[in-house]
N, CA and C of each residue as an Amber inpcrd file, in Angstrom:
protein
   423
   0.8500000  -1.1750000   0.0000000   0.0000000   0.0000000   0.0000000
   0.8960000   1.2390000   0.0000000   0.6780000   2.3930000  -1.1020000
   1.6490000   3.0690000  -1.1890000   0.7860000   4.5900000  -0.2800000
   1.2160000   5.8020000   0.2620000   1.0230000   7.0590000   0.7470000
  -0.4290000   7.0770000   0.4530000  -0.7190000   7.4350000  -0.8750000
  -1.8800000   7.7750000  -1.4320000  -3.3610000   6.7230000  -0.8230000
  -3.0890000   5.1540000  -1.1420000  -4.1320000   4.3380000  -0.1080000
  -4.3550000   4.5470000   0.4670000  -3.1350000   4.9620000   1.5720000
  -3.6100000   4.7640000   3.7450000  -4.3140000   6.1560000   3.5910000
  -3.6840000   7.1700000   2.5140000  -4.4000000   8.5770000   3.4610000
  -5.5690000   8.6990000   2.7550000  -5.9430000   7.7790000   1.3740000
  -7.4910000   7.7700000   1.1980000  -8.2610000   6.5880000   1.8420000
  -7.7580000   5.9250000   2.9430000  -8.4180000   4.9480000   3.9500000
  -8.6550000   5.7760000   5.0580000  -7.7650000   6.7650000   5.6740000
  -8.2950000   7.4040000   6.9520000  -9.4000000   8.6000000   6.0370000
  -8.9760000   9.1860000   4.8490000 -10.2580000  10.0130000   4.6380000
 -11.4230000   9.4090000   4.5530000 -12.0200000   8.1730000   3.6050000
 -12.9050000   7.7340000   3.7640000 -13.4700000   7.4290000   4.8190000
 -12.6430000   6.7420000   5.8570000 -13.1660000   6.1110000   6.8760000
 -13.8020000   7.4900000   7.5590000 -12.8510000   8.7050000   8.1710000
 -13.0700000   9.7240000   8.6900000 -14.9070000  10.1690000   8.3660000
 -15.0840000  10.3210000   6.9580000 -15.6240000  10.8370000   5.9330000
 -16.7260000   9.8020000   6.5510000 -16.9580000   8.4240000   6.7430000
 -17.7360000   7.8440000   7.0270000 -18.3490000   8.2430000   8.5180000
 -17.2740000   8.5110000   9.1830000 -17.8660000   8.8100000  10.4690000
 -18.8290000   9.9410000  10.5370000 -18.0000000  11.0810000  10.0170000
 -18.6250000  12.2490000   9.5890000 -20.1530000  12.0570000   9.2710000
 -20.4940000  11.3810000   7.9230000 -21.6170000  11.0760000   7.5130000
 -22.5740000  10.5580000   8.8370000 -22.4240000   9.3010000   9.3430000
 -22.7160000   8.3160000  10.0870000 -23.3980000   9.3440000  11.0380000
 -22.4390000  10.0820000  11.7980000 -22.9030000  11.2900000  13.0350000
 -23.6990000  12.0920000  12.8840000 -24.0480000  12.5320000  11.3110000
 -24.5450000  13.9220000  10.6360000 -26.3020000  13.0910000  10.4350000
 -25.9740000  11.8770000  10.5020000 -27.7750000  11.1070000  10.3850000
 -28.1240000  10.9110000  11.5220000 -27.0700000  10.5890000  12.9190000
 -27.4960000   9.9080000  13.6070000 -27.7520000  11.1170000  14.5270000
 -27.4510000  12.5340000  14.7730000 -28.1360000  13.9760000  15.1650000
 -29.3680000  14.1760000  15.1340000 -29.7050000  13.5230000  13.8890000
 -31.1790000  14.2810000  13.6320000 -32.1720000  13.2060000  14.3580000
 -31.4910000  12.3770000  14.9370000 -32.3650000  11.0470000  15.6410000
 -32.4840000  10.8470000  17.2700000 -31.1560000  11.6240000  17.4490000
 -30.7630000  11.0690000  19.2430000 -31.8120000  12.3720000  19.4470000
 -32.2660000  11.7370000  20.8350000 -33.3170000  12.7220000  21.7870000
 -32.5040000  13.2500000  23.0530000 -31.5010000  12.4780000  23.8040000
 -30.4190000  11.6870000  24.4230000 -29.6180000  13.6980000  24.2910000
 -29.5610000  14.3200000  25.7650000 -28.5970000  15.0230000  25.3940000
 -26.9240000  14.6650000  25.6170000 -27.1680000  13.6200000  26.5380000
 -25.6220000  13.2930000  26.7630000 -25.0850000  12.4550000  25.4180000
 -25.9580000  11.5740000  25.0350000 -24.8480000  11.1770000  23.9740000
 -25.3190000  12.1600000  22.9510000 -25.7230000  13.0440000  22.3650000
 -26.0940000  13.9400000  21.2420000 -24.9400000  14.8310000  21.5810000
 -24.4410000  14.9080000  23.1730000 -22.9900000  15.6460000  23.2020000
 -21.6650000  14.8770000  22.5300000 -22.0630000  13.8530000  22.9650000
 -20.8910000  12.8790000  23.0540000 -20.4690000  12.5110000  21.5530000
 -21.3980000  12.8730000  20.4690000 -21.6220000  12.2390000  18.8560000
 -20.9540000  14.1390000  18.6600000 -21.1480000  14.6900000  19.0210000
 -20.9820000  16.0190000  18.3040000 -19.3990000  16.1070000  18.7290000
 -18.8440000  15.8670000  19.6360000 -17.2930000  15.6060000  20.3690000
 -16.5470000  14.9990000  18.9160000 -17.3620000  13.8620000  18.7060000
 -16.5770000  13.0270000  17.7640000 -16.6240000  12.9830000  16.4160000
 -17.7710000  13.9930000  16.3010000 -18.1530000  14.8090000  14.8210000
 -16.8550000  15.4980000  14.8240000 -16.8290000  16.3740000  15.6760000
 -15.3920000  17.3990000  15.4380000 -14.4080000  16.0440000  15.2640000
 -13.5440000  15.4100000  15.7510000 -12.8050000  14.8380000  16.0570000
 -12.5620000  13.8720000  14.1190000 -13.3100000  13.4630000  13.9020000
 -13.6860000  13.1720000  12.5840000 -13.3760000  14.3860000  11.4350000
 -14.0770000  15.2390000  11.8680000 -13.8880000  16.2950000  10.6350000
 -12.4860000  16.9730000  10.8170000 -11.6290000  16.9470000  11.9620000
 -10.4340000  17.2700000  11.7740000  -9.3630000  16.1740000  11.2650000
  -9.6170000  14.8010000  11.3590000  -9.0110000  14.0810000  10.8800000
  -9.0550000  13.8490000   9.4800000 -10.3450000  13.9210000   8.9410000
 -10.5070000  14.0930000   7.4120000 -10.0200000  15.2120000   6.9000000
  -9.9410000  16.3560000   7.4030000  -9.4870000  17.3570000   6.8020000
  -7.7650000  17.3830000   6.5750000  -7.1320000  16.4930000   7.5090000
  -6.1270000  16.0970000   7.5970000  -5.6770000  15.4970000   6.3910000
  -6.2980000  14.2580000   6.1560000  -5.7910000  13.4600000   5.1430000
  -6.3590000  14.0030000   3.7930000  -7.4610000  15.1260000   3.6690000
  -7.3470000  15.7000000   2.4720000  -6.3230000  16.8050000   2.3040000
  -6.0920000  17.2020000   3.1730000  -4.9220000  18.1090000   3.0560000
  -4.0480000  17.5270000   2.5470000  -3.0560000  16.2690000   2.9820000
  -2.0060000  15.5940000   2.5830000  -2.3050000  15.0980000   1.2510000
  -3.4550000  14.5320000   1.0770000  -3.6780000  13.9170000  -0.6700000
  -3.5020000  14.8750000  -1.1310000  -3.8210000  16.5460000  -1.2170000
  -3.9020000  17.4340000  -2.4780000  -2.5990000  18.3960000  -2.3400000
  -1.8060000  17.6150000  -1.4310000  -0.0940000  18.1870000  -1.4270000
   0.7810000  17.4960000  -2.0890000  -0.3640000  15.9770000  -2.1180000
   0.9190000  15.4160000  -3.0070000   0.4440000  15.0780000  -4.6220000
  -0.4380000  16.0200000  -4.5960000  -0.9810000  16.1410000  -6.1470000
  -2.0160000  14.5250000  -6.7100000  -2.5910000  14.3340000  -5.6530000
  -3.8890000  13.6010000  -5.9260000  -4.9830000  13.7070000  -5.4150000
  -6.3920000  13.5310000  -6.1590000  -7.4960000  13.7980000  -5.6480000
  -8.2900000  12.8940000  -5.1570000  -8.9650000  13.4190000  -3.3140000
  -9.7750000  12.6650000  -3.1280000 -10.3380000  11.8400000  -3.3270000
 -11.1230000  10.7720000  -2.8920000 -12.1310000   9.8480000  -3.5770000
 -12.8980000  10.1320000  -2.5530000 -14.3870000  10.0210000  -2.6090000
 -15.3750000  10.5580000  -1.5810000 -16.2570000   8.5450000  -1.1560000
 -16.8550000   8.7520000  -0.5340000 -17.8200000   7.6570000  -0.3620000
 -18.7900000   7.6140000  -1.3630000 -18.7360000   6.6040000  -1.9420000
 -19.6390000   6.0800000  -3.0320000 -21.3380000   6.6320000  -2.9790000
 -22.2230000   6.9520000  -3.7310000 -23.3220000   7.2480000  -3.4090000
 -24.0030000   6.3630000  -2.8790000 -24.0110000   5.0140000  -3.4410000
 -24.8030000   3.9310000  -3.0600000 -24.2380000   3.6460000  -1.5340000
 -22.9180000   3.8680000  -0.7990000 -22.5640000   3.7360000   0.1320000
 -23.4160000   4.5950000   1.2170000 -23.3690000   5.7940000   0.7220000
 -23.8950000   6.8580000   1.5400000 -25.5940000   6.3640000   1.8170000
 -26.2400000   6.3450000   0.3210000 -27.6080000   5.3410000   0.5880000
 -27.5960000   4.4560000   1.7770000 -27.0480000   3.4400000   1.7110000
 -27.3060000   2.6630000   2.5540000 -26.6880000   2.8700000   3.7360000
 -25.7400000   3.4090000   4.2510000 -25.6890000   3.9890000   5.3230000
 -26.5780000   4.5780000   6.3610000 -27.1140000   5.2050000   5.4930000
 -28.4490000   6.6410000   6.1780000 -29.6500000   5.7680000   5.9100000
 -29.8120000   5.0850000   5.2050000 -30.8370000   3.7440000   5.5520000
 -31.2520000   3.1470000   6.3090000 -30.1820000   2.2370000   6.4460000
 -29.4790000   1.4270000   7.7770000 -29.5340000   1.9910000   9.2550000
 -29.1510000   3.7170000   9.2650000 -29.2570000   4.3590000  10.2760000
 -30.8270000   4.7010000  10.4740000 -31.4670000   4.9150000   9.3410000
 -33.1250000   5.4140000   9.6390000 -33.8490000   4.1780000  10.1680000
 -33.7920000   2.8850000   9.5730000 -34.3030000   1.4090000  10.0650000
 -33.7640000   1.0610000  11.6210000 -32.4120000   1.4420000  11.7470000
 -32.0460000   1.1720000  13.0670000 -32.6030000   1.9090000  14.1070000
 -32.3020000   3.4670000  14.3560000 -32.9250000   4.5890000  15.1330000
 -35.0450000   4.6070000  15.3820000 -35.4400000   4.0980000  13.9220000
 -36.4780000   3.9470000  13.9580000 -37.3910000   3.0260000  14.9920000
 -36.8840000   1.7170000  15.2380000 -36.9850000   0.7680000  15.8850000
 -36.6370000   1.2200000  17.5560000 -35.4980000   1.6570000  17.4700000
 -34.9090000   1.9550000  18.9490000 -33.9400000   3.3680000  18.5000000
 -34.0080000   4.4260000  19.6770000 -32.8720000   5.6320000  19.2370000
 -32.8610000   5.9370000  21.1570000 -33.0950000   4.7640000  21.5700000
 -32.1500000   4.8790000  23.0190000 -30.7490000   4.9510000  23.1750000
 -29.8060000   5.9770000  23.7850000 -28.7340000   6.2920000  24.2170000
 -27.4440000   4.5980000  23.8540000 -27.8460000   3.1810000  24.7230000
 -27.5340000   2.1490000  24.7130000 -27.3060000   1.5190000  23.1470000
 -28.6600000   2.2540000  22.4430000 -28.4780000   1.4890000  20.8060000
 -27.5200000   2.2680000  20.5350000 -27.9040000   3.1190000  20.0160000
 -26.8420000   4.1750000  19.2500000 -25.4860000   3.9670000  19.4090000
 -25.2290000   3.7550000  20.9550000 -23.8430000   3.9920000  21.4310000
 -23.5400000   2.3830000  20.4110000 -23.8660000   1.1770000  20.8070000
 -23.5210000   0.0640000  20.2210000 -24.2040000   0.3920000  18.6160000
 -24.3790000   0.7210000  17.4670000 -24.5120000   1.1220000  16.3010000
 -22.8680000   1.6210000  16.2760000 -22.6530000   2.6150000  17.1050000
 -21.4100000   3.7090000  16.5840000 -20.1220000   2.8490000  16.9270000
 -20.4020000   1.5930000  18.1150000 -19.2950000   0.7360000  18.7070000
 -19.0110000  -0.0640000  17.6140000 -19.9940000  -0.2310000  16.8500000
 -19.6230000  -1.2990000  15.5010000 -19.1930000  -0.6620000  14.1350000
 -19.3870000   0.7750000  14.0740000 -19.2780000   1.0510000  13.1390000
 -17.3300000   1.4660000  13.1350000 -17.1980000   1.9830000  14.8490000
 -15.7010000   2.4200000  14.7160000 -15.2710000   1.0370000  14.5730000
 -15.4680000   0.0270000  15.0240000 -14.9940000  -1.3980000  15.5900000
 -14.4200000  -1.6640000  14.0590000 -15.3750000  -1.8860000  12.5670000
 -15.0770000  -1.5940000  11.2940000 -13.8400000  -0.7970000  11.2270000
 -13.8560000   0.2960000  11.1400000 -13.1700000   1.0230000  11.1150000
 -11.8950000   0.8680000  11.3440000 -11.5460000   0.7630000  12.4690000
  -9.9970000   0.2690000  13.4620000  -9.5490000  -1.3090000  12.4960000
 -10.5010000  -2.2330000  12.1550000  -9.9520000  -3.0980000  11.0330000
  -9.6350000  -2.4120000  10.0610000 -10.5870000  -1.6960000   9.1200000
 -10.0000000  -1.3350000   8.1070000  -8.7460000  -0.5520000   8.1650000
  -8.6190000   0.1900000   9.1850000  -7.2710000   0.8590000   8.7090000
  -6.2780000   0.6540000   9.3740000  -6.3400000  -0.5400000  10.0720000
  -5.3500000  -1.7260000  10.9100000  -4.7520000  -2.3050000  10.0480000
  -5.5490000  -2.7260000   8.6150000  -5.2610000  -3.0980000   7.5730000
  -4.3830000  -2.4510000   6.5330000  -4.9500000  -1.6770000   6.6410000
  -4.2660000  -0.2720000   5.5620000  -2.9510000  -0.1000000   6.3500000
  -2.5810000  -0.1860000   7.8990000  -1.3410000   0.2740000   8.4690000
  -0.3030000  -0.7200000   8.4070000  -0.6110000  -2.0260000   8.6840000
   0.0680000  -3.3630000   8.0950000   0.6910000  -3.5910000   7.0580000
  -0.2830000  -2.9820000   6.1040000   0.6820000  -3.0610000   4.3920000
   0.6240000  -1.6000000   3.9870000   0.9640000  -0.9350000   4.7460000
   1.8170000   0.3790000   4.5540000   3.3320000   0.1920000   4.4090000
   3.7440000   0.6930000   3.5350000   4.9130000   0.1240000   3.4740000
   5.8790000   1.3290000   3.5740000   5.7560000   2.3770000   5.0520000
   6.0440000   3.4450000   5.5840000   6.8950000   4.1790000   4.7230000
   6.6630000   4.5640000   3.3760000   6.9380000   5.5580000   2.9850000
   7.3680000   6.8720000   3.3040000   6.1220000   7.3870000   4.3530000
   6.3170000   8.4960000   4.5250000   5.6420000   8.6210000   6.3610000
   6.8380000   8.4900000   7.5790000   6.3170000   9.0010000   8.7270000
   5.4190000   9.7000000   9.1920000   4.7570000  10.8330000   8.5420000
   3.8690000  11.8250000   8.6300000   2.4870000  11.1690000   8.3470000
   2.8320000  10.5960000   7.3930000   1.4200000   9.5920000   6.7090000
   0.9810000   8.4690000   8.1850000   2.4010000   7.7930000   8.4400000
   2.2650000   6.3490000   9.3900000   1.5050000   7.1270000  10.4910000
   2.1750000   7.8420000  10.3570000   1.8030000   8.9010000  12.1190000
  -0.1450000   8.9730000  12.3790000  -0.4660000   9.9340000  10.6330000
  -1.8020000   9.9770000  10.9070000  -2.6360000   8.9250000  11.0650000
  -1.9770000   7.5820000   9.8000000  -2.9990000   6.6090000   9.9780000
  -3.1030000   6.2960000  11.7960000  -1.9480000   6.2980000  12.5150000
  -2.0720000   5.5470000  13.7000000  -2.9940000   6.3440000  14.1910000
  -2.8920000   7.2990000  14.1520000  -3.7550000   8.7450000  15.2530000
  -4.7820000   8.3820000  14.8640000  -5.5390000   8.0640000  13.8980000
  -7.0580000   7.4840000  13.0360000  -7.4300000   6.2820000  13.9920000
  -6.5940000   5.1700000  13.9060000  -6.8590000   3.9150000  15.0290000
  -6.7890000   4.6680000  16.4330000  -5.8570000   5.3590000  16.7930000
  -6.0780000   5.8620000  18.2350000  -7.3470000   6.5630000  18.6860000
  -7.9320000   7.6650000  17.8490000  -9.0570000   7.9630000  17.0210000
 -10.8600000   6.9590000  17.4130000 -10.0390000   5.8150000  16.6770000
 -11.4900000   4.7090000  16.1520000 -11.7750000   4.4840000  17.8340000
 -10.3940000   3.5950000  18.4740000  -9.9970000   2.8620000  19.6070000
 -10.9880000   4.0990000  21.0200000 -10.3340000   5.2880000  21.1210000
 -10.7370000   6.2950000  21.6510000 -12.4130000   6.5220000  21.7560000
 -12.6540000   6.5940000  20.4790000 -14.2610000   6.7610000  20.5040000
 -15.3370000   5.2430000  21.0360000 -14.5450000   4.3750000  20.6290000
 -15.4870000   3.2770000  21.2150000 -15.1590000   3.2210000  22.8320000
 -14.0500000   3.5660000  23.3660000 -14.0910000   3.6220000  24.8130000
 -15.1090000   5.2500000  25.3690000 -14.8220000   5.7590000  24.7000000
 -16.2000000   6.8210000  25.4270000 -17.4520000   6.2490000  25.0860000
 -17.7210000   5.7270000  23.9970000 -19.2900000   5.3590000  23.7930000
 -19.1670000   4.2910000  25.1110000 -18.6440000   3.4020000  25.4380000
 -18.5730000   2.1550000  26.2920000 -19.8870000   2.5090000  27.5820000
 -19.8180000   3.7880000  27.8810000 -20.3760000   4.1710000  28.9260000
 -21.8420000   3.9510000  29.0090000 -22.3710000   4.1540000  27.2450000
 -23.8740000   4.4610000  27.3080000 -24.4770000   2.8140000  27.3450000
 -23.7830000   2.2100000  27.3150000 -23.9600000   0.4250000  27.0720000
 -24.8660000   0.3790000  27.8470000
């Protein structure tokens, strides 16, 4: 996996969270975790902004989340929340979604083939990131 992969694996992924949080707002009733999702909204949108920064320094462009991805995402989130949008769901929805996450770019950090320190650095901060947010959600269990 060369520079360009890992830092379009933490944008996407980032980019996913982003999305994920921006559906799951308009659902929580919950002010503590509606705090706790907006914490990690920021936390997300500075990390994506990160790795788009680095892709368009080194003269390549983004790739965004697929439309059909985004579909079913916000789907998935309307069928889920619909049923239940207690504090406990949500938190386990967002525990599985970072849980994803920390694989995928566990993956991406494995066959990085450290090119570039700055890059290794962010992907890790992304898993520290994924790892981080599922221990604060842990609480609403």
């Amino acid at each position: 996996m060369n520079s360009y992969e890992a830092l379009a694996e933490v944008y996407r992924g980032a980019k996913m969270g982003v999305q994920t949080i921006n559906n799951l707002l308009m659902k929580v009733t919950d002010n503590s975790i509606y705090n706790e999702l907006k914490y990690q909204l920021r936390s997300y949108e500075e990390i994506a902004s990160e790795a788009y920064e680095e892709i368009i320094k080194r003269n390549n462009k983004p790739k965004d989340i697929s439309a059909i991805n985004k579909a079913m995402a916000k789907m998935s989130i309307g069928i889920n929340t619909f049923i239940n949008n207690n504090p406990s769901h949500i938190a386990d929805m967002m525990i599985k979604g970072s849980t994803m996450g920390v694989t995928d770019i566990t993956k991406a950090l494995n066959n990085y083939n450290n090119e570039d320190p700055d890059i290794k650095n962010l992907v890790e901060r992304f898993v520290k990131l994924e790892q981080s947010n599922i221990d604060r959600l842990k609480k609403f269990l």
